[in-house]
C-alpha positions as a Markdown table, in Angstrom:
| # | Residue | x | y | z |
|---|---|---|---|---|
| 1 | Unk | 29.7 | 42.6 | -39.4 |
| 2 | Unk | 32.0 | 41.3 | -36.4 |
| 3 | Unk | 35.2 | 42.3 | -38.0 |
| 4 | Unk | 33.7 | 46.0 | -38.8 |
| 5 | Unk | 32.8 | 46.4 | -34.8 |
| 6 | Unk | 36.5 | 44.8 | -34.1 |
| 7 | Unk | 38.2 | 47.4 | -36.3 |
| 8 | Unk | 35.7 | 50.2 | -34.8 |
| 9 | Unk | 36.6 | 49.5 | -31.1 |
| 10 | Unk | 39.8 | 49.1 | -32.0 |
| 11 | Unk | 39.7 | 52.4 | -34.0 |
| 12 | Unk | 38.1 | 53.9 | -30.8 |
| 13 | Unk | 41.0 | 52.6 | -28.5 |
| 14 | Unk | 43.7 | 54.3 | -30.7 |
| 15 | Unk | 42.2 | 57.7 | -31.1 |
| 16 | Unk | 41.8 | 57.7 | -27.0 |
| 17 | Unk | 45.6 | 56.7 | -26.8 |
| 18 | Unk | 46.7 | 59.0 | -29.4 |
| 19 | Unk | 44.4 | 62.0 | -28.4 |
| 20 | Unk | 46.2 | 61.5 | -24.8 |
| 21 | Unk | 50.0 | 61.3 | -26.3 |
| 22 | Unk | 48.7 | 64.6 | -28.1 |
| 23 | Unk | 47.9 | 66.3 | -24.8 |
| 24 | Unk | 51.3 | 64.5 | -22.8 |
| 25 | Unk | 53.4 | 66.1 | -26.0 |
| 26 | Unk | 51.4 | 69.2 | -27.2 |
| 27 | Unk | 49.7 | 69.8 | -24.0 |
| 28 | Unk | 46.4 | 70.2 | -26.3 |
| 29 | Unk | 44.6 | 68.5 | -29.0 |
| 30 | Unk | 41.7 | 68.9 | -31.7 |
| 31 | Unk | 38.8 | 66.0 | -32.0 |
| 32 | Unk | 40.2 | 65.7 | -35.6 |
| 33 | Unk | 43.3 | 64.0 | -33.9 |
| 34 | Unk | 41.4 | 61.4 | -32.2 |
| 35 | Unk | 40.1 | 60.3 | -35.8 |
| 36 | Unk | 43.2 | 60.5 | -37.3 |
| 37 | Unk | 44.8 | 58.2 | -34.3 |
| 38 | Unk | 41.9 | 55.9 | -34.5 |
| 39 | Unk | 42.4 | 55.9 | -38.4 |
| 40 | Unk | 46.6 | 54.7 | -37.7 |
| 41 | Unk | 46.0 | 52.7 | -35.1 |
| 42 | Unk | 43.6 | 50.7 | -37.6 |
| 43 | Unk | 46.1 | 51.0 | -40.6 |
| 44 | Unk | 48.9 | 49.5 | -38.2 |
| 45 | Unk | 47.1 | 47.1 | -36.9 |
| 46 | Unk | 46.6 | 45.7 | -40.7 |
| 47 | Unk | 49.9 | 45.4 | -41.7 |
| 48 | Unk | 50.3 | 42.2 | -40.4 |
| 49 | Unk | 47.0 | 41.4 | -42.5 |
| 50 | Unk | 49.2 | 42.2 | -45.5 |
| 51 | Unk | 52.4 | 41.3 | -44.9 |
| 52 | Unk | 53.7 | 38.2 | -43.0 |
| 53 | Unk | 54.3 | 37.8 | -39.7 |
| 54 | Unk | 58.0 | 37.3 | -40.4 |
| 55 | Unk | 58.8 | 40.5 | -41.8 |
| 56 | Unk | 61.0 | 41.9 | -39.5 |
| 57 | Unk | 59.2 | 44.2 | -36.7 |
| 58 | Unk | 61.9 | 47.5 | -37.7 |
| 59 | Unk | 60.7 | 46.7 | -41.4 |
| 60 | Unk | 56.9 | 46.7 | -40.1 |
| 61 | Unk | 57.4 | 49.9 | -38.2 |
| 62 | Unk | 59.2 | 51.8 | -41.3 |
| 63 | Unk | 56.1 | 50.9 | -43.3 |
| 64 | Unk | 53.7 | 52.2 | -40.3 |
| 65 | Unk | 55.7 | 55.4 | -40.2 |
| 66 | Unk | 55.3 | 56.0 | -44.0 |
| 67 | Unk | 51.5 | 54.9 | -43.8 |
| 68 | Unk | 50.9 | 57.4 | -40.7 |
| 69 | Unk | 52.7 | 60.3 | -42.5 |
| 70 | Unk | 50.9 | 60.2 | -45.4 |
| 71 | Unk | 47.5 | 60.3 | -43.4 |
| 72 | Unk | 48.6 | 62.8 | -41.4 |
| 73 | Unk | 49.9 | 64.5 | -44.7 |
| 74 | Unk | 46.1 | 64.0 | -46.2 |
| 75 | Unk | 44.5 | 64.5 | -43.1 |
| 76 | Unk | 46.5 | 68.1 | -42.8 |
| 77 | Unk | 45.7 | 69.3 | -46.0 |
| 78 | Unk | 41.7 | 69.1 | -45.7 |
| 79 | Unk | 41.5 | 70.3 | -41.9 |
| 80 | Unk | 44.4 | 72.7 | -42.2 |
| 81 | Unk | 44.9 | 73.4 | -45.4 |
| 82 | Unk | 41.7 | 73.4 | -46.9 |
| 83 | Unk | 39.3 | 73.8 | -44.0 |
| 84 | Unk | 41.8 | 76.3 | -42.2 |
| 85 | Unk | 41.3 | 75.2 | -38.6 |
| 86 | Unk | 45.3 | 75.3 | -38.0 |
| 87 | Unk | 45.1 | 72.1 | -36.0 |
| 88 | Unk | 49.2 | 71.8 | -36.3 |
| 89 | Unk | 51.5 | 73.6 | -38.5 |
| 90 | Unk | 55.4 | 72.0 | -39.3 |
| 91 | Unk | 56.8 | 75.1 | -41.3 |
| 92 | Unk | 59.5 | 75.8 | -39.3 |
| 93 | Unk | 60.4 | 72.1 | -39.1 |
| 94 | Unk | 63.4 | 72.0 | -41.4 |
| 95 | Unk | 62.1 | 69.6 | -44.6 |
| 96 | Unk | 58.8 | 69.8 | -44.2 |
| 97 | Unk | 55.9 | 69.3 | -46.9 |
| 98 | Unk | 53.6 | 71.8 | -47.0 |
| 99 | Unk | 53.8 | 72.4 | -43.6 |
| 100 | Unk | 51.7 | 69.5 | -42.5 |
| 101 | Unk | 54.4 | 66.7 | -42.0 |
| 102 | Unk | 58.3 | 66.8 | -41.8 |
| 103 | Unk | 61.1 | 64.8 | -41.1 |
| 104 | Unk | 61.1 | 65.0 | -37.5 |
| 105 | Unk | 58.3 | 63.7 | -36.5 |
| 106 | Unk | 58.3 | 60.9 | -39.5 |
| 107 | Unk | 61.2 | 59.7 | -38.0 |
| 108 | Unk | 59.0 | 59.5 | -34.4 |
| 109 | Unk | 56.9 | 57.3 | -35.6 |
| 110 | Unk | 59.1 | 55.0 | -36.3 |
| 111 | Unk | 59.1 | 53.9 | -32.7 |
| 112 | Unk | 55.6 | 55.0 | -32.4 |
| 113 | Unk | 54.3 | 52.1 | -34.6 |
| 114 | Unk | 56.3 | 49.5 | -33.2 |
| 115 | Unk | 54.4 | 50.1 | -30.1 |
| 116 | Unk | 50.5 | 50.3 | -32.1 |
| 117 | Unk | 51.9 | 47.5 | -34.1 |
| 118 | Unk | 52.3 | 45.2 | -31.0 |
| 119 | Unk | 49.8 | 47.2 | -29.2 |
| 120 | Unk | 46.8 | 46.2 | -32.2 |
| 121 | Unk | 48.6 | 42.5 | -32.0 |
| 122 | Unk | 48.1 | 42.0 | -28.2 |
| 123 | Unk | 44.9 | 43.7 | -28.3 |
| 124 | Unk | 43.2 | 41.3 | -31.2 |
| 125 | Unk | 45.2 | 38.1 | -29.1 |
| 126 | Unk | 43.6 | 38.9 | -26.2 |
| 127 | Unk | 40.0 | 40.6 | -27.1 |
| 128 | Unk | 39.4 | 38.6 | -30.0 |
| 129 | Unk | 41.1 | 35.1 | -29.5 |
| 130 | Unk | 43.3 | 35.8 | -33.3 |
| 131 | Unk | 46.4 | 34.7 | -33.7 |
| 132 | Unk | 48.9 | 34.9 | -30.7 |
| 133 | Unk | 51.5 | 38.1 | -31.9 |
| 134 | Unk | 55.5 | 37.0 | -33.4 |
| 135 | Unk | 58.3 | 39.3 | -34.4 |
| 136 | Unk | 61.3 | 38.7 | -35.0 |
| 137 | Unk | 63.7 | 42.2 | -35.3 |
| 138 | Unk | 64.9 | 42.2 | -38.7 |
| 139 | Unk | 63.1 | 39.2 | -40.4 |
């Protein structure tokens, strides 16, 4: 029960900050985005619950990128796609899927989730007394 409320507040604490890069970048955002920012922030934050420590923090963040696009890819297609509320719309990014992610802003995350990655570390080291945070670049 512990770990769920850790994950939530964490979960909480990453939809704030991502609902607030939303409105610094878009100047607006939808409520949707502070799930889905909650949601990454959370999947970030685990993957040094699956993978070790020493894999390389560029490695790490190439896997958050490619875990963050595909939730905002399956996150676009039920609330844009299928529940039509147009939250965002990438069609005139040049290689784009469906309109909901592209290359662009892939790429972005990149040096987005080396920031949740240490940003999740630091939080659980400091709130939660785990395991003090390590990288190395390239592992």
């Amino acid at each position: 029960m512990i770990k769920i409320i850790r994950t939530l507040v964490l979960g909480i604490v990453g939809g704030f900050i991502y609902y607030l890069i939303e409105i610094a970048w878009r100047g607006y955002s939808h409520p949707s985005m502070y799930i889905l920012g909650g949601l990454c922030f959370v999947l970030l934050g685990g993957i040094n619950e699956f993978f070790p420590w020493e894999l390389g923090l560029v490695w790490q963040a190439l896997i958050g990128a490619a875990v963050v696009t595909l939730a905002e890819l399956l996150c676009g297609c039920v609330v844009n796609l299928w529940l039509g509320l147009g939250v965002w719309d990438y069609s005139n990014q040049p290689l784009n899927l469906l309109g909901q992610v592209c290359l662009l802003y892939s790429l972005l995350w990149v040096p987005l989730s080396v920031v949740g990655i240490t940003l999740d570390d630091r939080l659980r080291y400091v709130l939660y007394g785990e395991e003090k945070p390590r990288y190395t670049w390239w592992g």
